[in-house]
Wavefront OBJ file of the C-alpha trace (Angstrom):
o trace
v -4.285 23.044 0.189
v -5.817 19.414 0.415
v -4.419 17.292 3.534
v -1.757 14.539 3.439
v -4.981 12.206 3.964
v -7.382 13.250 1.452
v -4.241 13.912 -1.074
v -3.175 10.188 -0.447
v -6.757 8.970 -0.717
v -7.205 11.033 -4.340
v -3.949 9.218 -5.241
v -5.141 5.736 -4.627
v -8.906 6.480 -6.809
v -6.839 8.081 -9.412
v -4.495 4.642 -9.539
v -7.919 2.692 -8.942
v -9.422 3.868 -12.209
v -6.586 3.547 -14.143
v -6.690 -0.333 -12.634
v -10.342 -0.404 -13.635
v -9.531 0.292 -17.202
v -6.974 -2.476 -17.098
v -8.896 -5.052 -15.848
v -12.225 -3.849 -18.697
v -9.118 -4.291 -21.227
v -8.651 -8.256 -19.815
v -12.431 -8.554 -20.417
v -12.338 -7.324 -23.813
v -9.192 -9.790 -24.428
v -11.436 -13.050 -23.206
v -14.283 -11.410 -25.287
v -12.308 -11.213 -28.084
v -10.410 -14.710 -28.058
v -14.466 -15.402 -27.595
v -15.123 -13.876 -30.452
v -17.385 -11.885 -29.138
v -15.977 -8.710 -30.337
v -19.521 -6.537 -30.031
v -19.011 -7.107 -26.094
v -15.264 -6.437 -26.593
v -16.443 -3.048 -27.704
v -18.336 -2.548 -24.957
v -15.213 -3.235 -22.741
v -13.115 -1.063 -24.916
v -15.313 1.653 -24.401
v -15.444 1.273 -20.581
v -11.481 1.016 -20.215
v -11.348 4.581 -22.151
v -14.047 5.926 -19.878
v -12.401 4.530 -16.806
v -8.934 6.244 -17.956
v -11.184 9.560 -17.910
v -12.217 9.234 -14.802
v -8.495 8.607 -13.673
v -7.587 11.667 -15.491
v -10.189 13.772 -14.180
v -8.197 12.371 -10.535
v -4.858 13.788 -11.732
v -6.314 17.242 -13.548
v -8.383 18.051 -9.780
v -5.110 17.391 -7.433
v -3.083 19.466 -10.010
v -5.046 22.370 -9.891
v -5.032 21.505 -6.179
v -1.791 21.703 -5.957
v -0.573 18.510 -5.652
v 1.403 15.870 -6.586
v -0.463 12.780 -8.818
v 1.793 9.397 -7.865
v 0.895 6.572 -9.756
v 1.616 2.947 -8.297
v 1.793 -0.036 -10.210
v -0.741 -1.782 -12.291
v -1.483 -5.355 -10.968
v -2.431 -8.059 -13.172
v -6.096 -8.572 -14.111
v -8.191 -11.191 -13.879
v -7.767 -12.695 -17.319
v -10.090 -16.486 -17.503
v -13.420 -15.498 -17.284
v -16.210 -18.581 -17.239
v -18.911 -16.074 -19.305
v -19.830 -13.240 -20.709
v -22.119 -13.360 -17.521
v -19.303 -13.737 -15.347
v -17.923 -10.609 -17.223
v -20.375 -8.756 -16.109
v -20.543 -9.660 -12.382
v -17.149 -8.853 -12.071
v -17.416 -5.884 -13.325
v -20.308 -4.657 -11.337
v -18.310 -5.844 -8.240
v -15.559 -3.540 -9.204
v -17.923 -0.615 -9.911
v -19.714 -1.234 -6.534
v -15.865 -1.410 -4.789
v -15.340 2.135 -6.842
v -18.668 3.167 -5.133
v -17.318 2.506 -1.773
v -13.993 4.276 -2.212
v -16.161 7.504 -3.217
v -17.954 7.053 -0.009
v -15.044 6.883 1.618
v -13.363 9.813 -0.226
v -16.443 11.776 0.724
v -16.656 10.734 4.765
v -12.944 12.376 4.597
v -13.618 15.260 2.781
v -16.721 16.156 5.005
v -14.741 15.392 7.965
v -11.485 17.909 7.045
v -14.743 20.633 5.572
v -12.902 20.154 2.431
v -15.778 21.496 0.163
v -14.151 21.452 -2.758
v -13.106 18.029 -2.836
v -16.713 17.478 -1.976
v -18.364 18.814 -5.251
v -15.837 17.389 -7.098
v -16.526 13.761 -5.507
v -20.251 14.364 -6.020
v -19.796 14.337 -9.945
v -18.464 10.504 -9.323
v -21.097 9.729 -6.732
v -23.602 10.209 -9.521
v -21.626 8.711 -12.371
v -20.924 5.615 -10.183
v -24.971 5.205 -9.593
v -25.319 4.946 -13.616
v -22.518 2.872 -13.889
v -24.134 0.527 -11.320
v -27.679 0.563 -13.098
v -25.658 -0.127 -16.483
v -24.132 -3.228 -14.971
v -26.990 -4.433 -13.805
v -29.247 -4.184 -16.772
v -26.397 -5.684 -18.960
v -26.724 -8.749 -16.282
v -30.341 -8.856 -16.572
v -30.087 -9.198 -19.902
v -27.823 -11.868 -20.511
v -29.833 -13.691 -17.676
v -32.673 -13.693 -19.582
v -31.166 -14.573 -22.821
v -29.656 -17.271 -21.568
v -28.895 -19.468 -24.508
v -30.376 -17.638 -27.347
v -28.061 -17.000 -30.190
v -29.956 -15.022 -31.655
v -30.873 -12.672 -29.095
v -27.304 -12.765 -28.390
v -26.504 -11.771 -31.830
v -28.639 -8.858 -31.371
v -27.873 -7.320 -28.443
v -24.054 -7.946 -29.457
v -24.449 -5.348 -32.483
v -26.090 -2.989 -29.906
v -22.733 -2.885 -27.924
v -20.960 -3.037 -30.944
v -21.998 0.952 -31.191
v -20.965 2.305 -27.964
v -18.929 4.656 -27.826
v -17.295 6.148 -24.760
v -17.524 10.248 -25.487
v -15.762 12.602 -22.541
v -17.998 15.328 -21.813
v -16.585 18.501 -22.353
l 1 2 3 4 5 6 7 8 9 10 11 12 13 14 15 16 17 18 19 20 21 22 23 24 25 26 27 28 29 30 31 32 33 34 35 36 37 38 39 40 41 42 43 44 45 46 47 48 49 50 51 52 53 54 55 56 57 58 59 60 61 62 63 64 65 66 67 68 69 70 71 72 73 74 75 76 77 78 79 80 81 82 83 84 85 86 87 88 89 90 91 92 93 94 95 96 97 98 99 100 101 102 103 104 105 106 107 108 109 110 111 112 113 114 115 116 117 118 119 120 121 122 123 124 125 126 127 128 129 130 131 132 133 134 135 136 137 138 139 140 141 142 143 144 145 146 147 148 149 150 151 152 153 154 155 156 157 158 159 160 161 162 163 164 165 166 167
């Protein structure tokens, strides 16, 4: 049986990711009314995988046992100055989402919860991917700068993602 603690703590990343994917579906709204709908695909794609992540949450403290609570969904940052700034906020959240794992994981070591720990470590190594992913899409766009037809380009790439839960 997980603690009050860790329960609580499971609770909050499970509501956190479901935030996540609200706040990727206000980028792909300004990226949209941008018309930049290749980059609103990209933020489509990372709401859907942030809902998985959420999900994954609520599935681990069922078959825990326990209880998921959801909270309420604040509003998201809708007026965005870029597609850069996009993508800074968004690796701010996903280095936030880093820290809560940490923090997730200093509990679970502390209690000897070891099951809770292998489960975390799956996130601790999605979150490093999502981190490199933000940063190369930042990179990018940095040294674009200006170029509409670079943009162009690496707009169709995005336009192909697609999130795909693992089985």
């Amino acid at each position: 049986m997980l603690s009050d603690k860790i329960s609580k703590a499971l609770n909050d990343q499970m509501n956190n990711e479901f935030q996540a994917a609200h706040e990727y579906m206000a980028m792909a709204a300004y990226c949209n009314y941008k018309s930049y709908d290749g980059f609103a695909n990209f933020y489509f794609q990372q709401a859907k995988e942030e809902r998985y992540h959420g999900m994954k949450i609520y599935n681990f403290l069922n078959d825990r046992g326990q209880r998921a609570v959801f909270a309420a969904i604040k509003e998201p940052r809708k007026d965005f100055e870029s597609l850069l700034d996009t993508f800074e906020a968004g690796l701010a959240q996903e280095r936030q989402v880093t820290k809560n794992f940490y923090h997730l994981s200093d509990l679970a070591w502390d209690e000897r919860e070891h099951q809770t720990l292998s489960f975390l470590n799956w996130f601790l190594d999605e979150q490093v991917e999502e981190e490199a992913m933000f940063d190369t899409h930042i990179d990018y766009l940095n040294r674009i700068k200006d170029d509409a037809n670079a943009l162009y380009v690496y707009e169709q790439e995005l336009a192909k993602r697609e999130f795909v839960a693992e089985e």
